[in-house]
N, C-alpha and C positions, 0 to 999 in steps of 0.2 A: 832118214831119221838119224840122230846124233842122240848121245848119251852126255852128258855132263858127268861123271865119273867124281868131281871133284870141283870145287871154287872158293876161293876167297874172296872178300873186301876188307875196304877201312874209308870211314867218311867222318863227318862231326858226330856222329852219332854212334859209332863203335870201334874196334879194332877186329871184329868178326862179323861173318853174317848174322849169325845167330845173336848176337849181342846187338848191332844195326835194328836187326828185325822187332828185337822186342820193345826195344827202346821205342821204335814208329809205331808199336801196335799200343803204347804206354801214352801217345803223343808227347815225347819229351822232345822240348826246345830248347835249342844251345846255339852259341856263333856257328857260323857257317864256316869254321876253317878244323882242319884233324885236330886234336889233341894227343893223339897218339905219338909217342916218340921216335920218327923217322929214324931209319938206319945210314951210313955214312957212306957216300963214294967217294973212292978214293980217286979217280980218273977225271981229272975234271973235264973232259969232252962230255961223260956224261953226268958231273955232279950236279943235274938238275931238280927243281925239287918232283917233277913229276916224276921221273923215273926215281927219287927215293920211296914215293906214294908205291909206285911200283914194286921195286925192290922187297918193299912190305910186304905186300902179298905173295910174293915169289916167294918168299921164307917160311910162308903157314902151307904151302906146298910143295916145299923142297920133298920131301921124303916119296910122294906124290909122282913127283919129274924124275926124281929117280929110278924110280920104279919104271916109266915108258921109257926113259933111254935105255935099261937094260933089256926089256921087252923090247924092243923096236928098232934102235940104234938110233946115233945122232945126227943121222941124215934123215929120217922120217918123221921125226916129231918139228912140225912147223909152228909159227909163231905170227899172229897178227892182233896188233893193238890199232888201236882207235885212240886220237887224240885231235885238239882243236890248237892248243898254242906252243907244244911242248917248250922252248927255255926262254919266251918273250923275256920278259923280265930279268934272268941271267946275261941273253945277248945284250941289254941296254949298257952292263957293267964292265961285260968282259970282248966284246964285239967278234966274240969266237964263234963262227957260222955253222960249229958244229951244233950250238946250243937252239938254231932255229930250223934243223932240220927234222919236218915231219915225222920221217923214220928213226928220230935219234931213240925212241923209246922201245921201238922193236928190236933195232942193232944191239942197242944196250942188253937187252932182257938173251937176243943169240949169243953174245957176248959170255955172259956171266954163265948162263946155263954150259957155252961150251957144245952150243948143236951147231949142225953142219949142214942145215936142211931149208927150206922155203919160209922165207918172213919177208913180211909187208907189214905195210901203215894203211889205216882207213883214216879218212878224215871228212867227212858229209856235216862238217857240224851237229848237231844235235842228233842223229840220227845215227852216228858212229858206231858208237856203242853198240845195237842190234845188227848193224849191217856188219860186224865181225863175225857175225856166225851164218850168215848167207855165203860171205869168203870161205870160212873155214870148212861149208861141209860142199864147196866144191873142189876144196882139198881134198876132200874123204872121198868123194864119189869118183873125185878123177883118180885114185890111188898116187896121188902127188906124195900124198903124207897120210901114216897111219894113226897119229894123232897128233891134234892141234890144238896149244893153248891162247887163246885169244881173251878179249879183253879190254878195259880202256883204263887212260889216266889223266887228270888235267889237276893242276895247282892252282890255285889261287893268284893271278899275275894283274898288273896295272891299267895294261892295253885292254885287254875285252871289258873289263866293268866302264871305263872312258867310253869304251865305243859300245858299248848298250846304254850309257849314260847317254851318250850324244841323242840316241834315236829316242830318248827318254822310256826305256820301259824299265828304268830300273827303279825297285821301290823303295822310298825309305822306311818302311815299316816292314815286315814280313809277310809274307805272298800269302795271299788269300784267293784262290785260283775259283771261276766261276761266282764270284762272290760279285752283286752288284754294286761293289766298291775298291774291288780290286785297282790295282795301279800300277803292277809290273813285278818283276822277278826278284830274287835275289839271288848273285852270282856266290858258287863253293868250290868246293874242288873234293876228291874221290878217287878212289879206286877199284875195280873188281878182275879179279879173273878167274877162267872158266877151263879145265882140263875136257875137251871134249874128242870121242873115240867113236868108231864105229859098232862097238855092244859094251854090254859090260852093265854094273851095276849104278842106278842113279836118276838123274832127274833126266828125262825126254825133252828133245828138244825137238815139237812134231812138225812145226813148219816154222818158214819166215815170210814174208809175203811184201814187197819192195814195190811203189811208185814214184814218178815226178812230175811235178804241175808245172815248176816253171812258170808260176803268175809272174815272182816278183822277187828281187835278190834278199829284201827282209820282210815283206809281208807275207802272211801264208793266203793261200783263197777263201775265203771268207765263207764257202758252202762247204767246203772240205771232201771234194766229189773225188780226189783222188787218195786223202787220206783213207776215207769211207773203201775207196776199191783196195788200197792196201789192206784193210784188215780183212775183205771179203775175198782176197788171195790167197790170204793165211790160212782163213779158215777151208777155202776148197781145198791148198796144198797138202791140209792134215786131215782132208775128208770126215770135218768136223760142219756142224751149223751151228747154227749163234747162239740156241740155249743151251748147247753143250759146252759154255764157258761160264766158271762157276766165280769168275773176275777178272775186271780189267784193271792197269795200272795206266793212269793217263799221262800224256805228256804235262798235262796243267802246266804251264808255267804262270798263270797270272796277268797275262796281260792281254787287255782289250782284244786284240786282234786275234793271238793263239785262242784263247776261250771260243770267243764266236765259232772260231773255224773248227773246232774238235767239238764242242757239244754239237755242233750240225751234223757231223762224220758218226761220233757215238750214236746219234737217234737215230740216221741210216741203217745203221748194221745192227744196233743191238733196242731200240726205243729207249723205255725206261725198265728192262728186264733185267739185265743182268746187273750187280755191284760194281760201283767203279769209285776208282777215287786216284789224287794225284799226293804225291808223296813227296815235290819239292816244299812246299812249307816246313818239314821236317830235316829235308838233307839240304835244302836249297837247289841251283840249277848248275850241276857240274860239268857242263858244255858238253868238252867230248867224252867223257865218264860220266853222262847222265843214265844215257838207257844204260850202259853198263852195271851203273850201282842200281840202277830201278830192277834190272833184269836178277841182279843177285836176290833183292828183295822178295823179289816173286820166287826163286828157288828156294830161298829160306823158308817162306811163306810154307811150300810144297815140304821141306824138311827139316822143318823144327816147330814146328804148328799141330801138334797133337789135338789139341781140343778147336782146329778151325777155325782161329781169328782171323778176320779182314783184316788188311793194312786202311789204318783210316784216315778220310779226308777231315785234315783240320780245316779250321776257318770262320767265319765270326757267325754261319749260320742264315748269312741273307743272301741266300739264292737271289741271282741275276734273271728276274722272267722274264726278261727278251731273249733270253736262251732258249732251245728247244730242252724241256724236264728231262735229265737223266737222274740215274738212280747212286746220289755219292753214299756210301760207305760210313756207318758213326762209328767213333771207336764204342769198343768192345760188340762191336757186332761180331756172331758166330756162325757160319752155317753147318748141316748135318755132315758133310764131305765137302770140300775142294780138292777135284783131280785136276782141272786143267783153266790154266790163266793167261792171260794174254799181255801183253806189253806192250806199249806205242812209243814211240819216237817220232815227232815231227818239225824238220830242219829247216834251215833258212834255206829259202833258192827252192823250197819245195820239193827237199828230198824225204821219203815218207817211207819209215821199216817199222814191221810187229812181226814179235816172236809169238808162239805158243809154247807154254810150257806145259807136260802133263807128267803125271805120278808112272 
């Protein structure tokens, strides 16, 4: 087990988690791009705009970082981000190949901190984002690093909306996930990151639980037999059962093919018992900072949610019944306690990660 100690974001929908969080519990809709005013790199190998998305959040936790490099030294505090394009769209202008390397976002972020210690890049497409903290806590266990901030970032760039246009699941309206009129995603871009230790005060990170199907490089399986085994991983990893989850946040993305396959997986492992809802209609789909901003969400959820709101599923309200019935989520729904919530990620190529998070 991991402690989250500390995390920030920034999406369309705030410049904090706590501000993010309320805003989704409010269902407020806005463009799908930051509004927030990025800060400036001066380096142009990394002036990209994701590592500025970055750079954001590294600054609501500087005081934070500081604090483990004195605790710890600048060889032990490690570093892995989760990203899907980082500079496409800078390398189109500048054809600086620094601008298209995977890891430019983690170098950046070892870079600037000034550590001396172990970083990586995840890149699982949509799955990214959670599968940085299956990395990070075999950081912890191997004693590689005594803590790790991990994390994800993606911008808003030209290539991936083209190449989700092409496969056509992109919508021109706003995602309406499980709705029997849904029509595909809407692409954003995001932030989050996550200071995670081995004790300490904060939110639990009590398992992760990772599979791959491998049906198809962009369809998911349509039964969802190995998403379904990923959450039923998680939950043995954290020697939890299925009504000991008081919410799930889903992947929803909105189209035909992901729906099918996640409402099959949800009634698997959970029927129609537990709360669920997806939370791109709100921040949209931030590729490889999806699960990361969803997973802030759920921490927020866990600490700054006094009176127990669900994060709620927008959308026009007509259930899809050739789905199997799960249980979405209305705004302002409350329950008595949420201690512990779940997260799903589900990638192209049929890569499959859920966290648990618990109080």
């Amino acid at each position: 087990m991991m402690i989250i100690t500390d995390f920030s974001a920034v999406c369309n929908l705030g410049e904090s988690p706590e501000e993010i969080f309320n805003n989704a519990c409010r269902g407020v809709l806005r463009e799908f791009r930051i509004d927030a005013k990025l800060p400036v790199i001066s380096d142009e190998n990394y002036n990209l705009r994701c590592n500025r998305i970055l750079l954001h959040c590294v600054n609501r936790l500087k005081d934070k970082i500081d604090l483990l490099i004195g605790k710890y030294g600048k060889k032990r505090v490690g570093i892995v981000i989760a990203n899907a394009n980082t500079g496409i769209d800078e390398f189109e202008d500048s054809e600086n190949p620094e601008h298209i390397k995977i890891g430019n976002p983690a170098e950046f972020l070892k870079k600037i901190l000034g550590l001396e210690g172990f970083y990586c890049a995840v890149s699982t497409a949509c799955s990214s984002g959670i599968k940085v903290f299956s990395t990070a806590e075999r950081l912890l266990e191997n004693d590689i690093c005594d803590a790790v901030i991990a994390g994800g970032c993606d911008g808003l760039s030209r290539l991936p909306i083209a190449g989700f246009s092409a496969l056509e699941v992109v919508s021109e309206t706003r995602s309406i996930p499980f709705s029997k009129n849904r029509s595909g995603m809407n692409i954003s871009e995001a932030g989050a990151l996550f200071v995670l230790e081995k004790e300490g005060k904060g939110i639990k990170v009590l398992s992760t639980g990772e599979t791959s199907d491998a049906y198809h490089a962009s369809t998911p399986e349509p039964e969802g037999i190995e998403a379904a085994r990923a959450m039923e991983l998680a939950l043995s990893n954290a020697g939890l059962k299925a009504d000991d989850i008081d919410y799930v946040n889903l992947h929803g993305t909105g189209t035909k093919a992901n729906d099918l396959m996640e409402a099959n997986a949800i009634y698997k492992v959970f029927a129609d018992k537990v709360p669920v809802s997806a939370t791109k209609p709100l921040t949209g789909h931030c590729l490889g900072a999806a699960a990361s901003i969803e997973t802030a969400l759920c921490c927020a959820m866990l600490e700054y949610n006094p009176e127990n709101y669900l994060l709620p599923h927008i959308y026009d309200g007509q259930y899809d019944n050739s789905l199997p019935k799960i249980r979405l989520a209305k705004k302002g729904k409350k329950l008595s306690k949420i201690q512990n919530v779940m997260c799903t990620a589900f990638g192209f190529g049929g890569t499959n990660a859920v966290i648990i998070l618990g109080k």
